[in-house]
N, C-alpha and C positions, 0 to 999 in steps of 0.2 A: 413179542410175548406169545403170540398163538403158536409159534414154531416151537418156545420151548414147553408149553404145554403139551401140543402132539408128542413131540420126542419123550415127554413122563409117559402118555400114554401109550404108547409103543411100547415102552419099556414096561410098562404096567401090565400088558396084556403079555410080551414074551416071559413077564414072570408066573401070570397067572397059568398060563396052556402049560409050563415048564412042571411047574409045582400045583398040581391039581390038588383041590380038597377045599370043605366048607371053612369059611369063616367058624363058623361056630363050635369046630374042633377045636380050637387055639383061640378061643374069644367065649368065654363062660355065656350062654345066653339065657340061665336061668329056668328054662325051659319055657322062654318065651323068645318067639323072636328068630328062633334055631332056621339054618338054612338046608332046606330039602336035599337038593341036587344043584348042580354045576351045571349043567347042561346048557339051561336057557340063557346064564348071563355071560358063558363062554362064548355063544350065538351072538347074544345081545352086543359083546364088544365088540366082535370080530366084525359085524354088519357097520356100526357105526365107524371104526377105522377103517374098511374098504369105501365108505361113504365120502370122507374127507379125503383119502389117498388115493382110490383106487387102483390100492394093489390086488392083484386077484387072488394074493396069500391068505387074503381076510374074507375074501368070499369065499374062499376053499372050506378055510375053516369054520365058516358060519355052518356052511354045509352040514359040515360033519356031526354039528352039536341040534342041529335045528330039529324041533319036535311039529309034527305035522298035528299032532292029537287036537281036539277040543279044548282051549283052555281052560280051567279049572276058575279064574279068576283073577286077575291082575292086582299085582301089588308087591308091597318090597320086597316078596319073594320068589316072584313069579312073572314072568313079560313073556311069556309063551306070544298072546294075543300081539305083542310088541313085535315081535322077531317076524311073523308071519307077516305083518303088510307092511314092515321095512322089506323084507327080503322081495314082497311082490314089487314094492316100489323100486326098490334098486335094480331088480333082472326087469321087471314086468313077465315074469312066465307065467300064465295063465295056471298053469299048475296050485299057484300057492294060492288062488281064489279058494279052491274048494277048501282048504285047510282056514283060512276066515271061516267063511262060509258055514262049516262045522261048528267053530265056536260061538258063532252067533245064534244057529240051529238051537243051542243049548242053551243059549240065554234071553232069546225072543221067548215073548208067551205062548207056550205049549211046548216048549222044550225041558229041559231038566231041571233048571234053578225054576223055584216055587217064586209068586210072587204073593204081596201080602194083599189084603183086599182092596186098597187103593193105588195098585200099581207099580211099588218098589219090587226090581226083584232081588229077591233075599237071599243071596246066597251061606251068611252066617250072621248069627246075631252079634257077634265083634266085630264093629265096626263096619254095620250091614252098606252105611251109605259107601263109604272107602270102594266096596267093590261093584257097587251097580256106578258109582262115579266113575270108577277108574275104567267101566267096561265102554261106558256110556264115550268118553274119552279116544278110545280104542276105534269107538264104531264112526266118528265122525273123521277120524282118519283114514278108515275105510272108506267111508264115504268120499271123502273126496281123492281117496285114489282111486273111485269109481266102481265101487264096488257097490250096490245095491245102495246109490245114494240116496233116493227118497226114504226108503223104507230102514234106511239104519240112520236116516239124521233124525225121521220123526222118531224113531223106539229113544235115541240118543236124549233129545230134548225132552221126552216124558221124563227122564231118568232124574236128569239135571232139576228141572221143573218140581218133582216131586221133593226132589232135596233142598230146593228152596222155601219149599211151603205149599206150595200149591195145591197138597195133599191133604190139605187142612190138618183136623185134630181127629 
């Protein structure tokens, strides 16, 4: 069964690179929901099927679509933060540290995302926990691909921590 799942996904991604364009051209999204750019989930697939096969078709192609920027915030529309410490993980090139690195700069306290007076940091009021969650998620992955792991598991567990309550009222 896992052999005929890979071969969908194969097939899934030589349709996607083939026939580029958002979901949300061809899928009403109300103007909620709407998909930005291709970019990151063209990376996203490509990493995970060099991951399972290790063809180097699929790292090629990670390559090509991979954004070094600061993430903006992780979520259904966005795995920038994702693609960066799979692709560290898969190469290990020290190169794709500083591109974490950046986006955590911007989501550590003193960086760009604001935090609220007990700790979350806020990056929008829809569904403000979603994206300190999802970051906080990102950073213990970093972490234990060794990347600044004291200092991204505690920001991590504040995040977590505050989303369970701990923030009080």
């Amino acid at each position: 069964y896992a052999d005929t799942l890979l071969d969908h996904a194969k097939t899934l991604w030589d349709f996607g690179i083939k026939n580029q364009g958002k979901y949300s051209q061809s899928v009403p999204a109300g103007g909620f929901y709407e998909s930005y750019n291709v970019t990151d989930e063209n990376c996203w697939g490509s990493l995970w099927l060099y991951k399972v096969t290790g063809e180097q078709k699929y790292l090629d192609e990670a390559k090509k679509w991979y954004d070094p920027a600061p993430d903006w915030g992780m979520s259904w529309d966005d795995v920038i933060i994702g693609n960066q410490v799979l692709m560290y993980n898969l190469t290990g090139d020290s190169q794709y540290i500083a591109n974490i690195e950046g986006t955590f700069n911007d989501w550590m306290p003193g960086g760009s995302v604001p935090y609220t007076p007990k700790g979350l940091a806020y990056r929008l009021q829809w569904g403000s926990l979603r994206y300190a969650s999802n970051m906080a998620a990102a950073a213990l992955l970093a972490a234990e691909s060794g990347v600044h792991p004291d200092e991204y598991r505690k920001w991590a567990q504040c995040q977590i921590q505050y989303a369970l309550g701990d923030g009080g009222r």
